[in-house]
C-alpha positions as CSV (number, residue, x, y, z in Angstrom):
1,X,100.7,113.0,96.8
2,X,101.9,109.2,98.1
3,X,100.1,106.4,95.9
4,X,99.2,103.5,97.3
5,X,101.3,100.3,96.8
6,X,99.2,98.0,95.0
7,X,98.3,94.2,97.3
8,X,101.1,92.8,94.5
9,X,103.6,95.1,94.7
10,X,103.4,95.2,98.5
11,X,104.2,91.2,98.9
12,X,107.0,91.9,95.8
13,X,108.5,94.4,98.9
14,X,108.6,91.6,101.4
15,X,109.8,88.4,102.2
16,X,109.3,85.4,103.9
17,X,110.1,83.6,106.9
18,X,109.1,80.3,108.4
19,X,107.1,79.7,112.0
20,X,106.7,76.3,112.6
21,X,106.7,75.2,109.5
22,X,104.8,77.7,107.8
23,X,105.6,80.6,105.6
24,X,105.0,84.0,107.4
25,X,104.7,87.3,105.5
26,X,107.7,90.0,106.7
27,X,108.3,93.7,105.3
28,X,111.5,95.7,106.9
29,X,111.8,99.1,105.9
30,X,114.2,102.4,107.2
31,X,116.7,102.4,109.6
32,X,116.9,103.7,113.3
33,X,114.8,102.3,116.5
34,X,112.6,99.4,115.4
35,X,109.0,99.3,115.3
36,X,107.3,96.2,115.4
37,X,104.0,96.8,113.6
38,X,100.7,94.4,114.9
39,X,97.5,94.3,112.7
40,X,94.4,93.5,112.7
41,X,91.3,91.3,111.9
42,X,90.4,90.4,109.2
43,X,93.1,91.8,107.3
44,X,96.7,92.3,107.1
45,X,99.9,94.8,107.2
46,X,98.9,96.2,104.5
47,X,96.5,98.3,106.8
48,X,100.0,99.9,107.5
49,X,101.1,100.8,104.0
50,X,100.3,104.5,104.1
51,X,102.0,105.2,107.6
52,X,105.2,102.7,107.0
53,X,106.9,105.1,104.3
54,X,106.3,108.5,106.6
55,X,108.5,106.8,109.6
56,X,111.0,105.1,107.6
57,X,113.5,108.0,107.9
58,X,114.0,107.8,111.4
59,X,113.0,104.1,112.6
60,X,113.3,100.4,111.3
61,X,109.5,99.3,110.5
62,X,109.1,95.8,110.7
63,X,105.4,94.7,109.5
64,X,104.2,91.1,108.9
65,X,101.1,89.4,108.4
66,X,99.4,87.0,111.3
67,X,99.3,83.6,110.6
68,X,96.3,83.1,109.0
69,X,95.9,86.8,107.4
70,X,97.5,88.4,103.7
71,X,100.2,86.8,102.4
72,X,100.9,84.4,105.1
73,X,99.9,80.9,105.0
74,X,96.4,79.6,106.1
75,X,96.7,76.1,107.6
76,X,93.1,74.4,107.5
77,X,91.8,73.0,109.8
78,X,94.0,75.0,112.6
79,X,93.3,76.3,116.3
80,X,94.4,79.8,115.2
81,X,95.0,81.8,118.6
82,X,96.1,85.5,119.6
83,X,98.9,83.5,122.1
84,X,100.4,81.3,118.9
85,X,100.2,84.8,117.2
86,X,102.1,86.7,120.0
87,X,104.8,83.6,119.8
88,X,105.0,84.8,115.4
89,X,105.6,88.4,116.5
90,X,108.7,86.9,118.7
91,X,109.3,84.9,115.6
92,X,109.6,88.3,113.5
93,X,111.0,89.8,116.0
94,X,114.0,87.4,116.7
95,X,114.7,86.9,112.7
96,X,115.4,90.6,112.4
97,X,117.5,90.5,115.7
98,X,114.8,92.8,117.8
99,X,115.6,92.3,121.7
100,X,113.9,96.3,122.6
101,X,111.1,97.5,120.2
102,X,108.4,99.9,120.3
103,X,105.3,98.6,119.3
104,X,101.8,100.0,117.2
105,X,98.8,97.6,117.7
106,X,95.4,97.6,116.3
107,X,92.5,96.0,116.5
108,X,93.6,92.1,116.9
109,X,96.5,93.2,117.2
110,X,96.5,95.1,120.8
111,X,95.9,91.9,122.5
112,X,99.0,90.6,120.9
113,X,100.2,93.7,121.7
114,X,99.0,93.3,125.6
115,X,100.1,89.3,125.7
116,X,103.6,89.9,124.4
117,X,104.1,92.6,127.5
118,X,104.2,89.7,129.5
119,X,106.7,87.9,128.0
120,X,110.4,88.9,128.6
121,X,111.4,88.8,124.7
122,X,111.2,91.7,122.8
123,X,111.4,94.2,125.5
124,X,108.4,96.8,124.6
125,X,110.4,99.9,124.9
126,X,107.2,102.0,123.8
127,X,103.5,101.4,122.7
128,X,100.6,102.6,120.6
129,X,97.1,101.3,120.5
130,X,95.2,102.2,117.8
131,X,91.6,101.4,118.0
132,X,90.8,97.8,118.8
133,X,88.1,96.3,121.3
134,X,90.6,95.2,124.1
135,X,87.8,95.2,126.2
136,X,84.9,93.8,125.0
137,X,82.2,95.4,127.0
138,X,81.6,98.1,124.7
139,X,82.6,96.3,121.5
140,X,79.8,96.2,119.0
141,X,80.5,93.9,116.7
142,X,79.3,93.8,113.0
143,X,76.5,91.9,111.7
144,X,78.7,89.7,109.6
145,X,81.2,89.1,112.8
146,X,78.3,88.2,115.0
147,X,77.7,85.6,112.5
148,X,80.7,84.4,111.8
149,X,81.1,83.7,116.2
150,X,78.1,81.5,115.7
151,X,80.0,77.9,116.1
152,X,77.5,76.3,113.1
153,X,76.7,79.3,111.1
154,X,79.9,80.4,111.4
155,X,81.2,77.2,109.8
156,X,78.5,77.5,107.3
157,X,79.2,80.8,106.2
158,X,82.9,80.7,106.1
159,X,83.3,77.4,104.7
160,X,81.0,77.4,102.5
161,X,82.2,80.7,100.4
162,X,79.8,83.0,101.1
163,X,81.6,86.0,102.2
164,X,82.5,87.5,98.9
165,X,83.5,90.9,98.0
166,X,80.5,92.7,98.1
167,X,79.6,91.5,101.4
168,X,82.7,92.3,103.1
169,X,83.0,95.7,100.6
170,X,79.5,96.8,102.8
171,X,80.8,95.7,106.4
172,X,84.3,96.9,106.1
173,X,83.3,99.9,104.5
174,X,81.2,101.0,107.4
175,X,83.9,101.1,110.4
176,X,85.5,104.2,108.2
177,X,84.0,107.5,108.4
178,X,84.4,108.2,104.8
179,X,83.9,105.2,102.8
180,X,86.8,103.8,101.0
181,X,86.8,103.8,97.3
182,X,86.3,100.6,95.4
183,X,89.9,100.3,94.7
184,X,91.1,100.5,98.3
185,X,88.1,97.9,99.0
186,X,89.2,95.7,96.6
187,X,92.6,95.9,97.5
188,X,91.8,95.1,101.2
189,X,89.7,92.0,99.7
190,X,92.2,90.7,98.0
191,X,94.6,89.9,101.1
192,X,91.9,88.0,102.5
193,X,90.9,86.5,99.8
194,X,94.8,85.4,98.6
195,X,95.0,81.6,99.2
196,X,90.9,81.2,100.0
197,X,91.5,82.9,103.4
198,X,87.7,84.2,103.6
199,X,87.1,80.3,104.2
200,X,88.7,80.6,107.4
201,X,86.9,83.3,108.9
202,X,85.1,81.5,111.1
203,X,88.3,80.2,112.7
204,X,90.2,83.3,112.7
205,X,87.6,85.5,114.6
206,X,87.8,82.8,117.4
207,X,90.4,85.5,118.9
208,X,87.0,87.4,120.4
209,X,86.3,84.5,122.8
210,X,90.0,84.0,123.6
211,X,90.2,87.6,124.7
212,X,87.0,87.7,126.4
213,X,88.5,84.9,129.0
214,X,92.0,86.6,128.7
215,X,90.8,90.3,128.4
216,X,91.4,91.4,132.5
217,X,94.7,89.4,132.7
218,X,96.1,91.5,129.5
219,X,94.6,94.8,131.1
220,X,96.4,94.1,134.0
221,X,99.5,93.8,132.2
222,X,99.3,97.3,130.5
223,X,98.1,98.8,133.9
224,X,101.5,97.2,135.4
225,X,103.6,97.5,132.4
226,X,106.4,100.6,132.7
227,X,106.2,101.4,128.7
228,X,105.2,104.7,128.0
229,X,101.6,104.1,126.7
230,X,99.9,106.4,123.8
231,X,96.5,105.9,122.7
232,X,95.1,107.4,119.1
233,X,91.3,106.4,118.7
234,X,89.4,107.6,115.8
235,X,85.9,109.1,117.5
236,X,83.4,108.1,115.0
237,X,84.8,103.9,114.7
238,X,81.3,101.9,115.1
239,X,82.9,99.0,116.3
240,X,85.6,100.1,118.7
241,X,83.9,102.9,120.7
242,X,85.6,106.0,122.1
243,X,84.2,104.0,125.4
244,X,86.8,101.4,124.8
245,X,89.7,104.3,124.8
246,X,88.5,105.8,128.1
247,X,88.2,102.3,129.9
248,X,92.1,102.0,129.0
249,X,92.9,105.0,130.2
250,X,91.4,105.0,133.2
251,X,93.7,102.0,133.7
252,X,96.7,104.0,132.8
253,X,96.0,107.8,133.4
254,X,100.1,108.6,132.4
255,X,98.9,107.6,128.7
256,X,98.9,110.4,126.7
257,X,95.6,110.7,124.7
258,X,95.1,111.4,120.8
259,X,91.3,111.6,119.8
260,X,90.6,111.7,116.2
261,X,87.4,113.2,116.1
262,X,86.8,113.0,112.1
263,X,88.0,109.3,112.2
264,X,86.9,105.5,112.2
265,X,88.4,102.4,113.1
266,X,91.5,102.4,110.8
267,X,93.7,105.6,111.8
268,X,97.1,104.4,110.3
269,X,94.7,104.6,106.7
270,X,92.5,107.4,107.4
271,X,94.2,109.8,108.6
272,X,98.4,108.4,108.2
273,X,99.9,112.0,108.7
274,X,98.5,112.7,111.8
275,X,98.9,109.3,113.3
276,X,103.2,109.4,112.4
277,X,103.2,113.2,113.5
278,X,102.1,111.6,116.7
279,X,104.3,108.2,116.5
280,X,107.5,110.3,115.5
281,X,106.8,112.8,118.4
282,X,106.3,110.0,121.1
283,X,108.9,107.6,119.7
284,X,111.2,109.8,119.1
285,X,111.8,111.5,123.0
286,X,113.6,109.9,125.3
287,X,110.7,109.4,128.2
């Protein structure tokens, strides 16, 4: 059975590059095609630790951590935005000489996902959106996020250090359809917690309001986009509704469709076997 890389020994497996004169968080792992991992709010690449290791034999995985999120640094007070963070996954993508990639998104990280397929560098050979609320109609959005968009409760909350552990323990734990155990919790805790990053919450959830101006123009993107478009949604996510899924494809009925019907938000955790049956099937054929 594969153990879980502990927060530590996860940044002792990575390394470090600099974006505008701040220190973002990289991992590169296996050989073959690359794969250009994008995570999501509020935590990090280590969402990805239980998938990297079962695609590493046939594809280069590239992960790193938004500016803002894990290991990366945290500027304060900074206008944190999904466009500066498409212009880091150019940065990775660049550093580790990527010009074609195939790309998995989730959550935040599908709008990056849908942003950088309108810029000419890396070429997005391939894609796979995981669950994320790329279109924010049927988002329901946590109690603790609705706060956190407040712009002066927000602040309060975020800035003030009071989202702590258990807090986040009881709203993170929720979006999963079996409940993590206290060590995974605390594990996904501590990457937002590393360098006071909870205090910045406020400012990093500012992404919903940026996609609900940008949201059409991104869709329109994937609709017109020739990558060959998979979508694996876990059925019983709270946040990021099944609806969500549909709406997408109905924008692009060629995607091929992978419900998880036992599932929640985080697929790539949950259920890790299935997802890289799926991603070495799809990424590994030729159309």
């Amino acid at each position: 059975m594969q153990h879980d890389p502990t927060p530590d020994q996860w940044r002792e497996s990575g390394t470090y590059i600099l974006f505008n004169g701040q220190q973002i968080f990289t991992r590169v792992e296996g050989t073959g095609e690359p794969i250009l991992l994008l995570h999501g709010f509020p935590t990090s690449s280590y969402d990805y630790a239980r998938l990297i290791p079962l695609l590493t034999d046939r594809f280069r995985v590239v992960a790193f951590d938004f500016l803002g999120f894990g290991f990366s640094d945290k500027p304060r007070p900074h206008p944190y935005s999904l466009f500066e963070q498409a212009d880091v996954a150019q940065a990775v993508a660049a550093r580790y000489g990527i010009s074609h990639t195939h790309l998995i998104a989730h959550d935040m990280g599908s709008s990056v996902a849908l942003e950088l397929l309108r810029r000419p560098q890396p070429v997005v050979d391939k894609l796979v959106l995981l669950n994320g609320s790329v279109l924010l109609e049927h988002y329901r959005p946590l109690l603790l996020q609705r706060l956190l968009l407040h712009p002066l409760m927000g602040a309060l909350i975020a800035e003030s250090g009071l989202v702590r552990r258990p807090a986040f323990g009881r709203q993170f734990g929720s979006v999963f359809a079996e409940r993590p155990s206290a060590d995974e919790i605390a594990a996904f805790w501590s990457l937002i917690a590393y360098n006071d990053g909870a205090r910045i919450y406020n400012r990093l959830i500012q992404y919903l309001n940026e996609r609900k101006v940008y949201e059409h123009d991104w869709l329109d993107a994937l609709k017109a986009h020739p990558a060959p478009l998979t979508i694996i949604w876990g059925q019983r996510d709270p946040v990021s509704v099944p609806q969500i899924a549909q709406a997408v494809i109905e924008r692009r009925p060629d995607a091929r469709y992978l419900p998880l019907d036992d599932i929640g938000h985080f697929p790539q955790w949950e259920a890790a076997e299935r997802v890289a049956a799926a991603v070495q099937a799809v990424f590994g054929t030729t159309t």
